[in-house]
N, C-alpha and C positions, 0 to 999 in steps of 0.2 A: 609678198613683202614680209620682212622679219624684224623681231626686234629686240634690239642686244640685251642681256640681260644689264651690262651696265647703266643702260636708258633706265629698266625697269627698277634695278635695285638704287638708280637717283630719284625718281618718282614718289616709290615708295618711302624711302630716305626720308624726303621733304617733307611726308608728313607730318612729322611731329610736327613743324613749325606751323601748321594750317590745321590744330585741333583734330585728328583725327577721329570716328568712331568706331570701338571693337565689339563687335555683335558676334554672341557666344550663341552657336543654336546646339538643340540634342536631334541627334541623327534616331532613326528608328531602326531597333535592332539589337542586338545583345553584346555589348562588349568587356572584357575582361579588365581594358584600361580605361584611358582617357580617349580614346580612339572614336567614342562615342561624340566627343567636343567637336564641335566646326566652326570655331573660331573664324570671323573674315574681317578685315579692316577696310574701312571707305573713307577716303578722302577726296576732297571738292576743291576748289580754288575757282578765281574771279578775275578779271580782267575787262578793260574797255578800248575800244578801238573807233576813234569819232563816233557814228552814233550807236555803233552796235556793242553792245553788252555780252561777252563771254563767258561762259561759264564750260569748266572740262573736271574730270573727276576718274577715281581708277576704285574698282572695290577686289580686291586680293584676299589669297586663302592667308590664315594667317598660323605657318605651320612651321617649323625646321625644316631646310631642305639644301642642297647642295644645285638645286634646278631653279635659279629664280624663274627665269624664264616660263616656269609653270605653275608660278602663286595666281597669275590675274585672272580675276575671271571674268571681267568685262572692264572695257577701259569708254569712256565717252566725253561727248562735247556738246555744247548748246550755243547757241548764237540766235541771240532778239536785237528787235529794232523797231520803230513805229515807221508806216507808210501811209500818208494821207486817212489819220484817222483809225489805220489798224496799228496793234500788235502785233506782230508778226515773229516767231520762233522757228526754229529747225534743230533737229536734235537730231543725232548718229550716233549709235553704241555698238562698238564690238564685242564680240563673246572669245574671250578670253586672249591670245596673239595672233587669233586667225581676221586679219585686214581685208580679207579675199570678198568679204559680205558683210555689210551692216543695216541694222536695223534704224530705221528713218520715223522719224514722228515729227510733222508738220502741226504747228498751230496759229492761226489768227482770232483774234478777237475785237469788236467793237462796240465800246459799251455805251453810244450813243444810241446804237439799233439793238443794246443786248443781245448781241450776237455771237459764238465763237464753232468757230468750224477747224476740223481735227481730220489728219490724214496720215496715216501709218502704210510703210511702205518699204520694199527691202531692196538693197543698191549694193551691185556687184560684178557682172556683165551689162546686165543693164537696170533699167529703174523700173520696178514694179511694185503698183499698189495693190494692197493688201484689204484696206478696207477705208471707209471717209465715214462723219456720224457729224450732225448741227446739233449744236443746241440754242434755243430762243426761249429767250426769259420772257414773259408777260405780267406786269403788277396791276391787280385789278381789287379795288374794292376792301384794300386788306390782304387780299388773298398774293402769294407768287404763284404762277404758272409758269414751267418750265417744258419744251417740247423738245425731242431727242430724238429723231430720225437717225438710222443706223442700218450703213449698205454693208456686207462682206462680198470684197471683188470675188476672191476666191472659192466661195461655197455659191454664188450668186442670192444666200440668203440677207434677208433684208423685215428691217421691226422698230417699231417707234414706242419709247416711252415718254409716258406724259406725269407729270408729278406735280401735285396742287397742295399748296401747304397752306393753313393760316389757325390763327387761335393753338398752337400745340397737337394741331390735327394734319397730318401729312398720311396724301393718300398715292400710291404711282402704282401705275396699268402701264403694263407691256403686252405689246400685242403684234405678233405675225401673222402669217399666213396658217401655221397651221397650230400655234398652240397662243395661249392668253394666259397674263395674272394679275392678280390683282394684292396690295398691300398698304393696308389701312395700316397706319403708326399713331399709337396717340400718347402724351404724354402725361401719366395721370397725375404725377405731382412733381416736387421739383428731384425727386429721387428716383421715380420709377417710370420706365415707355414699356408699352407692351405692342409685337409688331406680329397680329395675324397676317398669311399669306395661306391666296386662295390659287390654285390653278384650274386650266379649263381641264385637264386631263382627270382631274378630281383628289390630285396632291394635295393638302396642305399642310402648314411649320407654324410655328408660333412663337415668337421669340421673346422673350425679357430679358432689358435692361435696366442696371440696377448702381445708380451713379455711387461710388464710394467717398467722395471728397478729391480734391484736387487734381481733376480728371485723370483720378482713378475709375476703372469701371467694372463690372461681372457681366455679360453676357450669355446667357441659356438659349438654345434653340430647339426644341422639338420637333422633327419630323417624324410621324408614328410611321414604325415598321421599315426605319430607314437609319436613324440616329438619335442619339442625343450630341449637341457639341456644344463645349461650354470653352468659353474665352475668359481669362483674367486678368485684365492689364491693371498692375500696380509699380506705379513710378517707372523704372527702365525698364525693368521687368514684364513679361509677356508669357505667359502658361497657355495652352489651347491641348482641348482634352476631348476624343471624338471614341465615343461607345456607338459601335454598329448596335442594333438592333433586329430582330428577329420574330415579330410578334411583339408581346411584353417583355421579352428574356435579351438581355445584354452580353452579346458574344465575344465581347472585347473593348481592352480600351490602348488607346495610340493615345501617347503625353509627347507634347513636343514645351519644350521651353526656350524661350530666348533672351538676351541679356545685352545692353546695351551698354559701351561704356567710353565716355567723351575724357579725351584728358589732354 
C-alpha cells in the first residue's frame, strides 16, 4: 500500500490548525553544522463516531526535502468505547509509510474491579501477540497495592510486580524466575525522594530526586562501576547526561538535549 505524497504533505499541512508540537532532539556525534538537530513535528486530532471516540496523529522529520513521502515517521490511530462496564481501546501505529505491518496495543479497564489489562501485538499477514501484563489495584488500610503480572509471548518469559505505597513510602519488587529487585522510594521532604534499588544478582543504583518548583525536576542515578545519569527537565526543556563509569574513573559523557515547542 502507498501513500501519495500529496495525502502526506495535506496531513502535515493541517497541522498548524490542530497546535502542533516541534521537539528539537541533539543526535550523538560530531557535527560540523546543524546536521546535529532532529527536529520532528507531531500532530494529533480527535473525532467521535456514536459511541466510539477517535483519536489519529502523524509524527514527521521536520527537515527540507524534495521527498515528502519520507518526512513520517509513524502515522497512528486509536479508537475507545465503553462495553458493559469496561473501557475498551485499540491502538495501530505504523512506522513510517510502510502499511504492510502495524504495531497493535489493546486496552480495557474496569474501575469497579480496579482492573486494567493491556495487549501489544503486531498485524500484518496475520495477528500476532507479542506479550499481555494486568494490573489490579488493592486499597487497604491507607496503603495502595498495585499487582502487575507480565507474560512476553515471544521470549516465553514472564515476572510480576508488586508496588505498595502509603505515608511517602512506596516500595515495588519484581520478581521472575530467575532474577529479583527490589526498590524502596521514600520521600524525605516536600523537595527531595531518594529511590535505593537492590537486585538479587547483587547490582544496586540509588537515585535522587530533587523537585525544582513547578514541576520542574533534577534527577541523579548512581549505578557503581556502571554509570552516573542525571536528567534535568526544566519547563519544555529536557537535558539527560550519562557518564560510563569504570571503577571510580568516568570514561565518557553522552549529552542528549531535547526542546519542545507548541504553537
Amino acid at each position: 500500500m502507498k501513500l501519495s505524497s500529496v495525502a502526506i504533505l495535506a496531513v502535515v499541512g493541517s497541522a498548524a490548525a490542530n497546535k502542533p508540537t516541534l521537539t528539537f532532539n541533539v543526535r550523538d556525534g560530531n557535527f560540523a553544522d546543524l546536521g546535529g538537530l532532529d527536529p520532528s513535528l507531531s500532530w494529533s486530532a480527535s473525532t467521535s463516531s456514536g459511541d466510539v471516540d477517535i483519536e489519529y496523529g502523524i509524527e514527521a522529520a521536520a527537515r527540507p526535502t524534495s521527498d515528502i513521502a519520507s518526512l513520517p515517521k509513524n502515522i497512528w490511530g486509536k479508537a475507545s468505547t465503553r462495553l458493559n462496564g469496561w473501557g475498551v481501546s485499540a491502538r495501530a501505529q505504523f512506522e513510517g509509510t510502510d502499511f504492510s505491518r502495524a504495531a497493535v496495543e489493546i486496552d480495557a479497564n474496569n474501575d469497579d474491579a480496579d482492573l486494567d489489562i493491556h495487549l501489544e501485538a503486531s498485524a500484518g499477514d496475520g495477528f500476532s501477540v507479542k506479550s499481555v501484563s494486568a494490573v489490579k489495584g488493592i486499597d487497604s488500610d491507607g496503603a495502595r497495592i498495585t499487582i502487575n503480572p507480565r507474560y512476553n509471548v515471544e521470549t516465553e518469559e514472564s515476572d510480576v510486580v508488586v508496588n505498595y505505597s502509603k505515608d511517602g513510602t512506596d516500595i515495588s519488587l519484581t520478581a521472575s524466575q530467575d532474577a529479583q529487585s527490589v526498590t524502596i522510594s521514600r520521600q524525605l521532604d516536600d523537595e527531595n525522594r531518594i529511590s535505593p534499588t537492590l537486585k538479587s544478582n547483587g547490582d544496586i543504583s540509588l537515585a535522587w530526586e530533587r523537585a525544582l518548583g513547578d514541576d520542574n525536576r533534577l534527577t541523579t542515578t548512581l549505578t557503581p562501576d556502571e554509570s552516573i545519569d542525571i536528567e534535568w527537565k526544566d519547563s519544555a526543556w529536557t537535558a539527560s547526561i550519562n557518564m560510563p563509569l569504570d571503577g571510580t574513573d568516568i570514561t565518557g559523557t553522552n549529552v542528549s538535549i531535547k526542546r519542545e515547542v507548541s504553537f
